[in-house]
MARKOLVEX-720215 format. One record per atom (N, C-alpha, C, CB): residue in three letters; atom name; x, y, z. Coordinates in nm, 4 decimals, padded with zeros to 6 digits. Glycine has a CB too. Example, Ala and Ser with C-alpha at 12.3 -4.5 7.8 and 13.67 -1.06 7.14 Angstrom:
SITE     r    a          X          Y          Z
SITE   ALA    N    01.3190   -00.5690    00.7800
SITE   ALA   CA    01.2300   -00.4500    00.7800
SITE   ALA    C    01.3200   -00.3300    00.7800
SITE   ALA   CB    01.1308   -00.4473    00.9046
SITE   SER    N    01.2850   -00.2250    00.7080
SITE   SER   CA    01.3670   -00.1060    00.7140
SITE   SER    C    01.2900    00.0030    00.7870
SITE   SER   CB    01.4084   -00.0598    00.5725
//
This chain:
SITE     r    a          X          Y          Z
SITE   UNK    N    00.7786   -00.9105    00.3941
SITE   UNK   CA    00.8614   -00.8412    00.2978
SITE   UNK    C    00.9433   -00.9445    00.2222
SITE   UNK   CB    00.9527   -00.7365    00.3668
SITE   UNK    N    00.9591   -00.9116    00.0835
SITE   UNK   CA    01.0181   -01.0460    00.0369
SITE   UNK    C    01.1649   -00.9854   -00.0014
SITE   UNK   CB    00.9257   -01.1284   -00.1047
SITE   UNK    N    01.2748   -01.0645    00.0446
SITE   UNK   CA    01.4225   -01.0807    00.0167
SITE   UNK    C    01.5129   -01.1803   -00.0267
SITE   UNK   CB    01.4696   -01.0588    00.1017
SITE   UNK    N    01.5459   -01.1020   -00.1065
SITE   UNK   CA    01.6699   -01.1906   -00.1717
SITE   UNK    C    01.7678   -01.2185   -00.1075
SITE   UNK   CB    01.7312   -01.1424   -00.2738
SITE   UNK    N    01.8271   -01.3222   -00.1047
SITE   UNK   CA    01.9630   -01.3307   -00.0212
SITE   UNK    C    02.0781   -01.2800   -00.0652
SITE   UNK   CB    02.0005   -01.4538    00.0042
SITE   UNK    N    02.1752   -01.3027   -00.0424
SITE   UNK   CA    02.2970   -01.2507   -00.0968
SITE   UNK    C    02.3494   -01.3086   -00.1531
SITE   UNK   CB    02.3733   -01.2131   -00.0403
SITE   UNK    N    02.3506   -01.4059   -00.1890
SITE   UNK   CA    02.4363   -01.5297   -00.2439
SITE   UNK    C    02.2890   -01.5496   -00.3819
SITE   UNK   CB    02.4714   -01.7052   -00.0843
SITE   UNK    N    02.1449   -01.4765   -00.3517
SITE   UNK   CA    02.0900   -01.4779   -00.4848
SITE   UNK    C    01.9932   -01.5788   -00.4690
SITE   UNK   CB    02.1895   -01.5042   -00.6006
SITE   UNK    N    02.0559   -01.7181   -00.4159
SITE   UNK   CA    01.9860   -01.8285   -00.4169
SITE   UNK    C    01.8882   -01.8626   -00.3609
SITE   UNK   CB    02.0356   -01.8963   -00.3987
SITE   UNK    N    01.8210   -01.7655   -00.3043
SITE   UNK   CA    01.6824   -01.7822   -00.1951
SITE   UNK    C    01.5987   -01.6282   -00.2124
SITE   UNK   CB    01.7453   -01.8078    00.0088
SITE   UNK    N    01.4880   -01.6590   -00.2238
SITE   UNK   CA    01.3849   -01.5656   -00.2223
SITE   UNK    C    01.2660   -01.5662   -00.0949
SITE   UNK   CB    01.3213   -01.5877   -00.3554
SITE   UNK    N    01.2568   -01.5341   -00.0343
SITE   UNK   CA    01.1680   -01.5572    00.0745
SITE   UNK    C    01.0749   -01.4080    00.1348
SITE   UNK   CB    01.2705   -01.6231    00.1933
SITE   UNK    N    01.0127   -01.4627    00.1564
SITE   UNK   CA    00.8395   -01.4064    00.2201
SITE   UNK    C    00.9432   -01.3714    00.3849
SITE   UNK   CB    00.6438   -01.5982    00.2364
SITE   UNK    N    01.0023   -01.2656    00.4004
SITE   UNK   CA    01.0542   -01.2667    00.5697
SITE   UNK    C    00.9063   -01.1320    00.6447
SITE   UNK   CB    01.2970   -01.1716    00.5855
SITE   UNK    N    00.9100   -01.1890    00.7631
SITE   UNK   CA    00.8547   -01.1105    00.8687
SITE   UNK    C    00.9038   -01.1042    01.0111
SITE   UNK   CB    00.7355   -01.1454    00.8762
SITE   UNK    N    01.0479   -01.1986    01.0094
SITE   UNK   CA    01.1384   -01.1919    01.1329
SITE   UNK    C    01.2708   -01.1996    01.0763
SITE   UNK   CB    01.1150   -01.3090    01.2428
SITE   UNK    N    01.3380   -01.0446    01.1335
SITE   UNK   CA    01.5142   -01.0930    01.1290
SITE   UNK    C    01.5670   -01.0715    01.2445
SITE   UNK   CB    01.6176   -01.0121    01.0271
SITE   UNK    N    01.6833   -01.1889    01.2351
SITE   UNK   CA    01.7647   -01.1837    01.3584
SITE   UNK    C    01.9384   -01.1594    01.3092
SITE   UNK   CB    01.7360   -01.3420    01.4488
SITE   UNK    N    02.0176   -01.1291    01.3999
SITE   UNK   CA    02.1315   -01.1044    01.3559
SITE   UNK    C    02.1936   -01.2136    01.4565
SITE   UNK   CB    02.1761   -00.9486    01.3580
SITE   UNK    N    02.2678   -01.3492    01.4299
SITE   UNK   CA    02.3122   -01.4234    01.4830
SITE   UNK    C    02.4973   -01.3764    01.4726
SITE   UNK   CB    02.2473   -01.5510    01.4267
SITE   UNK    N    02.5637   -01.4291    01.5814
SITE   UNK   CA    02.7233   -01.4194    01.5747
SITE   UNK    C    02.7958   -01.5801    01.5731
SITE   UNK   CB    02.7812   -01.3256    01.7252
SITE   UNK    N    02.8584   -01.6002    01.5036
SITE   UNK   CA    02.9261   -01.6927    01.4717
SITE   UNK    C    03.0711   -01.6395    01.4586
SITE   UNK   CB    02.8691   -01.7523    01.3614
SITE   UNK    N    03.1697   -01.7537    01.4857
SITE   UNK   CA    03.3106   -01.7354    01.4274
SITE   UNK    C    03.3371   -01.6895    01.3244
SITE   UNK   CB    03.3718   -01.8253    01.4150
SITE   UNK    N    03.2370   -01.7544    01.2225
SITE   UNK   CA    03.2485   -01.7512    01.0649
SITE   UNK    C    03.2160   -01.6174    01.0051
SITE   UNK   CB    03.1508   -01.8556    00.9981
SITE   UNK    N    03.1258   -01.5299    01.0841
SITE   UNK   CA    03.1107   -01.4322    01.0700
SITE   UNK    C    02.9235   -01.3778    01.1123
SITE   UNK   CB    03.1747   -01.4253    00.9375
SITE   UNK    N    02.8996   -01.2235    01.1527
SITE   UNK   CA    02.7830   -01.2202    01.1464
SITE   UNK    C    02.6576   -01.2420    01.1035
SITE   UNK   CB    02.7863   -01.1820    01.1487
SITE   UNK    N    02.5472   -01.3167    01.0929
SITE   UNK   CA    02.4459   -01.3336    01.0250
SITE   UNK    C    02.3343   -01.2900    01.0252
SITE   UNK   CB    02.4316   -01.4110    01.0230
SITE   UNK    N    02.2729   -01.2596    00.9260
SITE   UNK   CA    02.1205   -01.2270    00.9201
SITE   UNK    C    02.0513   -01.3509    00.8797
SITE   UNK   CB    02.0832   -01.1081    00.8154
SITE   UNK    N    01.9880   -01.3482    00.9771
SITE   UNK   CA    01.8848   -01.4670    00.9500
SITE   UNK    C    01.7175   -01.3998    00.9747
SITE   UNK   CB    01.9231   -01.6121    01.0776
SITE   UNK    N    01.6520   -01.4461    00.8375
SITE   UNK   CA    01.4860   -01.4544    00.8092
SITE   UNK    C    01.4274   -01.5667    00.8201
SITE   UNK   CB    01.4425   -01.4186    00.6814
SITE   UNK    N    01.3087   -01.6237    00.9101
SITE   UNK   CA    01.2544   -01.7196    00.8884
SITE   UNK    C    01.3175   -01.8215    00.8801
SITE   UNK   CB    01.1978   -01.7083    00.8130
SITE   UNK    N    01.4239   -01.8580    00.9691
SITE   UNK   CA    01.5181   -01.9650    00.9811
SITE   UNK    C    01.6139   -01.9813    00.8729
SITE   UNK   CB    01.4511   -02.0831    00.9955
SITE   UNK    N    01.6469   -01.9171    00.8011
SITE   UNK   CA    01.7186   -01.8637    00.6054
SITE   UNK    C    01.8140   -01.7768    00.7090
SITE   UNK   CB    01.5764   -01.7284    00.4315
SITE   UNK    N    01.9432   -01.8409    00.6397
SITE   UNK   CA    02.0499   -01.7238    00.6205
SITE   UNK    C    02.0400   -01.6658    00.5192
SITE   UNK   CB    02.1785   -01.7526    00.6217
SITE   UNK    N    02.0602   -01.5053    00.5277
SITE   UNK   CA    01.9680   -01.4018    00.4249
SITE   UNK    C    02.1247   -01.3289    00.3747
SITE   UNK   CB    01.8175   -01.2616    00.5273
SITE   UNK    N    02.2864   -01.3314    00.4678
SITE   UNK   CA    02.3046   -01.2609    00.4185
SITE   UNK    C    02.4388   -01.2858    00.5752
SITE   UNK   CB    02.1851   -01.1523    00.3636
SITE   UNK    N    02.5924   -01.2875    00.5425
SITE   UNK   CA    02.6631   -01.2687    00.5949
SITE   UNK    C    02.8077   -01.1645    00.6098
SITE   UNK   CB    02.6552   -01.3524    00.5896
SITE   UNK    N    02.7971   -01.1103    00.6980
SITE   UNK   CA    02.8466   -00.9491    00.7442
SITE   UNK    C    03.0209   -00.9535    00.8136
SITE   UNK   CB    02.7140   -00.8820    00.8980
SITE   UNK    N    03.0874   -00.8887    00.8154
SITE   UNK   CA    03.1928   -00.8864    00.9095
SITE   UNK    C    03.1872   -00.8016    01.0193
SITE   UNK   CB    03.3008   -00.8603    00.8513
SITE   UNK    N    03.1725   -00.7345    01.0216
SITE   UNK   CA    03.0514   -00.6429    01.1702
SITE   UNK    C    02.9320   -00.6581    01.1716
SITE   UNK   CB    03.0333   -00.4801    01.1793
SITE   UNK    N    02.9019   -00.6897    01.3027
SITE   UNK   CA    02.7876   -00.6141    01.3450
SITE   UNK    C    02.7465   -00.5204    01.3213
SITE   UNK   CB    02.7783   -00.5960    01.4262
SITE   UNK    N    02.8240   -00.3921    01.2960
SITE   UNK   CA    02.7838   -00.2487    01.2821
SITE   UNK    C    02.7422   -00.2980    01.0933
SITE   UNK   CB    02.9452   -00.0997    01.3298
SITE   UNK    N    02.7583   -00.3814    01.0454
SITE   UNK   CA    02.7268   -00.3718    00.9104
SITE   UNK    C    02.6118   -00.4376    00.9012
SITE   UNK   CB    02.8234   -00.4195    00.8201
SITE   UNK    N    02.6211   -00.5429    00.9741
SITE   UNK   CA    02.4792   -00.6647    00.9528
SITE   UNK    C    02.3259   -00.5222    01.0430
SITE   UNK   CB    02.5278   -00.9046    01.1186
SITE   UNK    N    02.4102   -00.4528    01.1196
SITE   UNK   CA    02.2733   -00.3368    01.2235
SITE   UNK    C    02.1961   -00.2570    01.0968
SITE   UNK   CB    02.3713   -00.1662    01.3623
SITE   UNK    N    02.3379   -00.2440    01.0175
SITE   UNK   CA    02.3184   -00.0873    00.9117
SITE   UNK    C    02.2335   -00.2034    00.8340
SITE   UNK   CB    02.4958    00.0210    00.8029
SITE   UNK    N    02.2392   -00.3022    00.7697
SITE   UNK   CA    02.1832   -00.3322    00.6552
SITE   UNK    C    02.0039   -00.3509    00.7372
SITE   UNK   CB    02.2752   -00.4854    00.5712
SITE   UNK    N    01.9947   -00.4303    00.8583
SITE   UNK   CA    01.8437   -00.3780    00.9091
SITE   UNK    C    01.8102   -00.2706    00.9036
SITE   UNK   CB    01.8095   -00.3916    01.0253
SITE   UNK    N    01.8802   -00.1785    00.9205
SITE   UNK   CA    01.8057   -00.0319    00.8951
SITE   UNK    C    01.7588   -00.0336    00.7859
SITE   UNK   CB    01.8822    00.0927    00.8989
SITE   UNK    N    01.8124   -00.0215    00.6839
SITE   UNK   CA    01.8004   -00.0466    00.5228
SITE   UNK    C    01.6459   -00.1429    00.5193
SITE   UNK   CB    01.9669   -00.1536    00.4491
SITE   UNK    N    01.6674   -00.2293    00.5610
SITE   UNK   CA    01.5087   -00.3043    00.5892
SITE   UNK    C    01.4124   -00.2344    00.6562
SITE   UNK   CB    01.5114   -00.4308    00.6756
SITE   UNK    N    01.4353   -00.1862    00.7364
SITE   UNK   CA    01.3405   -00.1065    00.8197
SITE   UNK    C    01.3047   -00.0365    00.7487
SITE   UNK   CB    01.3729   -00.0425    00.9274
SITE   UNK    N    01.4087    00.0503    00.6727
SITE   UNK   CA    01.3493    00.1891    00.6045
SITE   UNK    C    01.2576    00.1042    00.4962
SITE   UNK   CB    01.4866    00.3148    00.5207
SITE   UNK    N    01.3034    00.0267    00.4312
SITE   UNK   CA    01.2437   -00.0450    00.3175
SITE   UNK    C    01.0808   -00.0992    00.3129
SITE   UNK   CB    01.3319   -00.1628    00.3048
SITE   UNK    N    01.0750   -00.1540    00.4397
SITE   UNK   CA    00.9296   -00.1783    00.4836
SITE   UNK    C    00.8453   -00.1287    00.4373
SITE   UNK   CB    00.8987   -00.1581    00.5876
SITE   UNK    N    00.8564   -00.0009    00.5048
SITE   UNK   CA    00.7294    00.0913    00.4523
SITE   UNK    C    00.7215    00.2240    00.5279
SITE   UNK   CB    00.5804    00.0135    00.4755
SITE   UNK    N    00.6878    00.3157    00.3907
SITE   UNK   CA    00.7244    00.4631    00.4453
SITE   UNK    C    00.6072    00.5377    00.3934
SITE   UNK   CB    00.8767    00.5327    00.3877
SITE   UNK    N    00.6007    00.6001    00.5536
SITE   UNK   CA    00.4162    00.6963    00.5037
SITE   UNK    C    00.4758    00.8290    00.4729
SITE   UNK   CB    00.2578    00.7296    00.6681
SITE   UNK    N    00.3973    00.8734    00.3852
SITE   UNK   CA    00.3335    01.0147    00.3632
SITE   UNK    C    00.2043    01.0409    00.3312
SITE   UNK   CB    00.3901    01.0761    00.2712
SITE   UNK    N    00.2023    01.2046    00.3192
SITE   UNK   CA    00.0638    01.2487    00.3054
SITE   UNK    C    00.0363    01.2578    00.1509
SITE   UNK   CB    00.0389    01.3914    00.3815
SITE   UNK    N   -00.1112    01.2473    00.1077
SITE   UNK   CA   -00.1401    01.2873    00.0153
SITE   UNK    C   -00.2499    01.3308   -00.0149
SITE   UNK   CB   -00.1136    01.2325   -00.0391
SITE   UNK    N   -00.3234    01.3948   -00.0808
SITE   UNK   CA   -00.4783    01.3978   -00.0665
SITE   UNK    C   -00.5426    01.3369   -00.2863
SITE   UNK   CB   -00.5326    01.6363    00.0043
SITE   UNK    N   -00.6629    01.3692   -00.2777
SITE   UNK   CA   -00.6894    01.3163   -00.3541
SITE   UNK    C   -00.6662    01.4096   -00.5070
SITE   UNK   CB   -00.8057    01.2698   -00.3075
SITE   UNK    N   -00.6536    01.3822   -00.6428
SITE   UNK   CA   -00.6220    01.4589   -00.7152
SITE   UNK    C   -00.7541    01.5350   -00.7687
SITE   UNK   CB   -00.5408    01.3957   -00.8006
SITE   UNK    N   -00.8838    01.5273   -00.6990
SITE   UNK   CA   -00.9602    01.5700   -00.7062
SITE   UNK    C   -00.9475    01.7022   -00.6810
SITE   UNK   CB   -01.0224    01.5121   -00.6619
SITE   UNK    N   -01.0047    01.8614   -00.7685
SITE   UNK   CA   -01.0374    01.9616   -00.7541
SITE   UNK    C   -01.0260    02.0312   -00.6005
SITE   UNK   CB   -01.1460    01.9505   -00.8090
SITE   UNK    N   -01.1847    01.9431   -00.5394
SITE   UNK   CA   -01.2352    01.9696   -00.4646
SITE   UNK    C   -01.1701    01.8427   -00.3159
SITE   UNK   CB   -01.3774    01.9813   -00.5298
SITE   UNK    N   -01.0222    01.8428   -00.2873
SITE   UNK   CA   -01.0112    01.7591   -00.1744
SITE   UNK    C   -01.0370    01.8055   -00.0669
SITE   UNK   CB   -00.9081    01.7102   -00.1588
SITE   UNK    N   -01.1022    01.7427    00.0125
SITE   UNK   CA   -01.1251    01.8233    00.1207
SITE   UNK    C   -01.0369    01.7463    00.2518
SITE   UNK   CB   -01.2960    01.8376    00.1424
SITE   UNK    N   -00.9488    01.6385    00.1907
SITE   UNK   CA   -00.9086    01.5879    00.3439
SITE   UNK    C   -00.7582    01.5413    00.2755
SITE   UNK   CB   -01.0287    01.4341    00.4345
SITE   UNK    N   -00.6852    01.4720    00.3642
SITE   UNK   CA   -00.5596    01.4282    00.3233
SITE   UNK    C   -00.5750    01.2638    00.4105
SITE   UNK   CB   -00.4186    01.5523    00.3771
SITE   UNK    N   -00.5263    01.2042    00.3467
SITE   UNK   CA   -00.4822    01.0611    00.3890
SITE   UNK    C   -00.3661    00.9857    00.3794
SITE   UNK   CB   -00.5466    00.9896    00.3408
SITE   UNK    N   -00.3278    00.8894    00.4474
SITE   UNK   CA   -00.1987    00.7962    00.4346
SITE   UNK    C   -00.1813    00.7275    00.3394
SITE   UNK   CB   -00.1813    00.7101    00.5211
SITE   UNK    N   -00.0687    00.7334    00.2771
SITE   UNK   CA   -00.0612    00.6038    00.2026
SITE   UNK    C    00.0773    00.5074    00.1980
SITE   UNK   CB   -00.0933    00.6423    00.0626
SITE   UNK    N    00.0443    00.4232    00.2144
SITE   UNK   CA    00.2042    00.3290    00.2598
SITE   UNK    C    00.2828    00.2939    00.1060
SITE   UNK   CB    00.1587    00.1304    00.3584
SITE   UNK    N    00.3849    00.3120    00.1121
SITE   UNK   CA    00.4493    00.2768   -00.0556
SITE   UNK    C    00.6159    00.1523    00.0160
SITE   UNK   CB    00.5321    00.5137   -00.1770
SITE   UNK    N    00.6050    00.0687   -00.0739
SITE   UNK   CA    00.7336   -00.0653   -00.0057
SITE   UNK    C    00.7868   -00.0463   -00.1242
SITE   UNK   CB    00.6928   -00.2616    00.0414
SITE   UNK    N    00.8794   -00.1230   -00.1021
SITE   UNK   CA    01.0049   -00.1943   -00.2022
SITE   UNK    C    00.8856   -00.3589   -00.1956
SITE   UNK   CB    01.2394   -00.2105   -00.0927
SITE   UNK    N    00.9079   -00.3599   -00.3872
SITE   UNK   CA    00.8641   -00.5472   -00.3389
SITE   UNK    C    00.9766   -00.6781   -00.3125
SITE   UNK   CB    00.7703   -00.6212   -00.4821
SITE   UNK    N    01.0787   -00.5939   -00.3454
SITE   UNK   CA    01.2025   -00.7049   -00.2974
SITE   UNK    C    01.3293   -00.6493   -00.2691
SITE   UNK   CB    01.2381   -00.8129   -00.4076
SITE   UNK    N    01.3891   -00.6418   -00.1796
SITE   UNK   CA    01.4779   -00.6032   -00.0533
SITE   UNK    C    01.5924   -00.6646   -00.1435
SITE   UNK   CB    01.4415   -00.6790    00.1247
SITE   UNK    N    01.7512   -00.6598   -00.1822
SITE   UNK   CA    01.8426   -00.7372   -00.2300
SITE   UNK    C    01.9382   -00.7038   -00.1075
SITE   UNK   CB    01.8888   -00.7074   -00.3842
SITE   UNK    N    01.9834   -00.8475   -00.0620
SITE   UNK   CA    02.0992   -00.8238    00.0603
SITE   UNK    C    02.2207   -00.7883    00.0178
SITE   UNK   CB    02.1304   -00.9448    00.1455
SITE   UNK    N    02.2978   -00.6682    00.0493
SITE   UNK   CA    02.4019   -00.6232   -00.0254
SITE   UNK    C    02.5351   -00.7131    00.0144
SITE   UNK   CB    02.4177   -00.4670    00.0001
SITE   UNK    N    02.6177   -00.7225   -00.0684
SITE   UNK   CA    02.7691   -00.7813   -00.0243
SITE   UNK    C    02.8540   -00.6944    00.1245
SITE   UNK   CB    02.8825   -00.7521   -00.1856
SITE   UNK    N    02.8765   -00.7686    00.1477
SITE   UNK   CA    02.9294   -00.7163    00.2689
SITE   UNK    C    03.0650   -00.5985    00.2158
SITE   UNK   CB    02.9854   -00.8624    00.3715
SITE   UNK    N    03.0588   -00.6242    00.1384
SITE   UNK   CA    03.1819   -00.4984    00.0869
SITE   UNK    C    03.1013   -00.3588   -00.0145
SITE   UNK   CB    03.3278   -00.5992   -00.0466
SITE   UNK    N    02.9557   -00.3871    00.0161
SITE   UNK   CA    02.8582   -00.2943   -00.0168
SITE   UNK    C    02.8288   -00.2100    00.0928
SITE   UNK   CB    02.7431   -00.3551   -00.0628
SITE   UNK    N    02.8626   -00.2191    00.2291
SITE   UNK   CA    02.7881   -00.1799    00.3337
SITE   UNK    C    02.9166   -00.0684    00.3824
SITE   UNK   CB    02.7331   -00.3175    00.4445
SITE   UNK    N    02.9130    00.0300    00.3796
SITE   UNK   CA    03.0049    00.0692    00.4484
SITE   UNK    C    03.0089    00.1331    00.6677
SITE   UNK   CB    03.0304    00.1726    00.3356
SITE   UNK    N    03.0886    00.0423    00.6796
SITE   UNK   CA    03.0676    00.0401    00.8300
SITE   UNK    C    03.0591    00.1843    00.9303
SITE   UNK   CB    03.1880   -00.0439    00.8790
//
């Protein structure tokens, strides 16, 4: 999934986040990239959700054909995730 950081200055291809704790404050880290720094935990959790949901979300659909006779999946993403300001997130 590709994300922007918060600070703008990094674009990256992520397929691992971690939420690190520091003094300085909570972090999200992608692919060894700080993606994005939080003052809770409960904010840096909420903004993975936001990723999670972002990933990818199924529904049904079938074909616009007349005659469908079946229904299938189809996955729809975001192509780029923007890490919100920490005063975007409400805790």
């Amino acid at each position: 999934m590709w994300i922007r950081s918060q600070n703008r200055m990094q674009l990256q291809d992520v397929n691992r986040f971690v939420i690190e704790q520091f003094e300085t404050g909570i972090y999200i880290v992608g692919n060894g990239c700080t993606l994005g720094i939080y003052s809770t935990k409960e904010k840096a959790l909420k903004v993975l959700d936001e990723i999670q949901t972002s990933i990818m979300t199924e529904h049904q659909s079938c074909t616009e054909d007349v005659n469908c006779i079946g229904k299938y999946f189809t996955k729809e993403w975001k192509e780029i995730y923007q890490m919100p300001q920490d005063e975007e997130v409400e805790a």
